[in-house]
C-alpha positions as CSV (number, residue, x, y, z in Angstrom):
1,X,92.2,112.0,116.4
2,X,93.6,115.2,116.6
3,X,94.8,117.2,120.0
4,X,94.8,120.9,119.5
5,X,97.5,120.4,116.7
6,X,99.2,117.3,116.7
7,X,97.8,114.8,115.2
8,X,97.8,111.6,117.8
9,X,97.5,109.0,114.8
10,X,101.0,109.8,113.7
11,X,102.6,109.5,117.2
12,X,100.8,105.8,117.6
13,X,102.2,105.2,114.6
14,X,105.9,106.0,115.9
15,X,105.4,103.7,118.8
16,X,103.8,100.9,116.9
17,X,107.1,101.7,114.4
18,X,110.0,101.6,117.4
19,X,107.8,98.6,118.9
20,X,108.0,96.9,115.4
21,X,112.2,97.7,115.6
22,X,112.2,96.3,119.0
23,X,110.8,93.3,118.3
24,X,113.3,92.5,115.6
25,X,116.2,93.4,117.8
26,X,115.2,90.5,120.3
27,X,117.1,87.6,120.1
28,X,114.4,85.1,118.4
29,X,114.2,86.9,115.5
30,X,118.2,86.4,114.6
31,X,117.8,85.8,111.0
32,X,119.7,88.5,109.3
33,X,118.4,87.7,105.5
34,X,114.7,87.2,106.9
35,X,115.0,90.2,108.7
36,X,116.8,92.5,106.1
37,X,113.9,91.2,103.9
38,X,111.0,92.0,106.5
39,X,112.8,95.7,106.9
40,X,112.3,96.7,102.9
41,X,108.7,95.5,102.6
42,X,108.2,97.5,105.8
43,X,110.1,100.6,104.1
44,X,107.9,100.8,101.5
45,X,104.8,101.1,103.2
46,X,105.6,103.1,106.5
47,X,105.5,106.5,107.4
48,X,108.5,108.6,107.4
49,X,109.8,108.9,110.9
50,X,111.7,112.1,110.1
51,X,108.7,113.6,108.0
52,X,106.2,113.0,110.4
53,X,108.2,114.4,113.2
54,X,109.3,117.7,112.4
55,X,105.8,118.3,110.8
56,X,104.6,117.6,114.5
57,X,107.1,120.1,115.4
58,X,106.3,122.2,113.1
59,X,102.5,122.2,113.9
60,X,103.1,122.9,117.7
61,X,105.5,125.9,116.9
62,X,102.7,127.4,114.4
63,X,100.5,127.2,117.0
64,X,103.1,129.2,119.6
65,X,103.4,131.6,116.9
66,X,99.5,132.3,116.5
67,X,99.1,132.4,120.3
68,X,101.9,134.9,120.8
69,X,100.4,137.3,117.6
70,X,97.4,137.1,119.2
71,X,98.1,137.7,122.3
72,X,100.3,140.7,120.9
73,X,97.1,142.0,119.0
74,X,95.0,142.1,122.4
75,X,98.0,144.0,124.5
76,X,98.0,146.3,121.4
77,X,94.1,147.0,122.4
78,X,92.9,145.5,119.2
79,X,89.5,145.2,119.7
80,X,89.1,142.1,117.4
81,X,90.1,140.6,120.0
82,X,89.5,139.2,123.7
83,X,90.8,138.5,126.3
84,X,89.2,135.3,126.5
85,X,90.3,134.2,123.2
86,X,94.0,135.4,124.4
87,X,94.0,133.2,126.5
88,X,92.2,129.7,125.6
89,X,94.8,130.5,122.4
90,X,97.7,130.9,125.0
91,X,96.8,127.9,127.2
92,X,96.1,125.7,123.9
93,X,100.4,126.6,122.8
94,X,100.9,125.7,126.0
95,X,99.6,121.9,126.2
96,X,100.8,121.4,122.5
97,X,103.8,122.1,123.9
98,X,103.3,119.7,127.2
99,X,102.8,117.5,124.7
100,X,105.1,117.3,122.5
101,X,107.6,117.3,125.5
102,X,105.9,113.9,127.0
103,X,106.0,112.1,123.3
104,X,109.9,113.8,123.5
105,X,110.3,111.7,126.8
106,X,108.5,108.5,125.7
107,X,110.5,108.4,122.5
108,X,113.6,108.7,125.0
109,X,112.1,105.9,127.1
110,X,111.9,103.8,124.1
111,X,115.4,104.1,122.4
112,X,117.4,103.6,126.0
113,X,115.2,100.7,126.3
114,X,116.1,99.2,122.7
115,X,119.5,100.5,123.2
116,X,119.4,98.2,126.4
117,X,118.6,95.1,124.6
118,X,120.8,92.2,124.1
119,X,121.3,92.2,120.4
């Protein structure tokens, strides 16, 4: 499912990922070979972290630049354009952006919470 222009699949997959790390950090799985093991087969079939954030990123900011060049186009008194699609364009940048913020916080959340953890 995709919202506006980030694509919520990818960010369930993050959280399923940092739960995933969590879960090995916890003291019952304390196997270092088994877990070293677990980590590689996991490597080869997961989703770039890195990648799949900053194309997130990337989407949301595309999205800010659209709005604002539209927005630009109407104040210029193009008549391509309305002022209703000024604004449904602006108020879609903004909750991409409101977003990404509250994925930014959760992602927060989780690392101070692993980072927390008895290793």
């Amino acid at each position: 499912m995709s919202i506006g222009a980030i694509d919520t699949s990818r960010i369930e997959a993050m959280v399923a990922q940092l739960k995933t790390a969590a879960a090995r950090a916890s003291p019952a799985h304390a196997n270092p070979v088994g877990d070293n093991a677990l980590q590689a087969r996991q490597a080869t079939g997961a989703v770039d972290f890195q990648s799949v954030l900053k194309t997130s990123l990337d989407q949301v900011n595309q999205v800010q630049l659209q709005s604002q060049h539209l927005a630009q186009r109407f104040e210029m008194g193009d008549s391509n354009v309305s002022l209703s699609d000024a604004m449904i364009s602006l108020q879609k940048s903004s909750i991409a952006l409101q977003q990404t913020i509250q994925v930014r916080n959760k992602l927060v959340s989780a690392y101070q919470e692993i980072m927390a953890m008895g290793v």
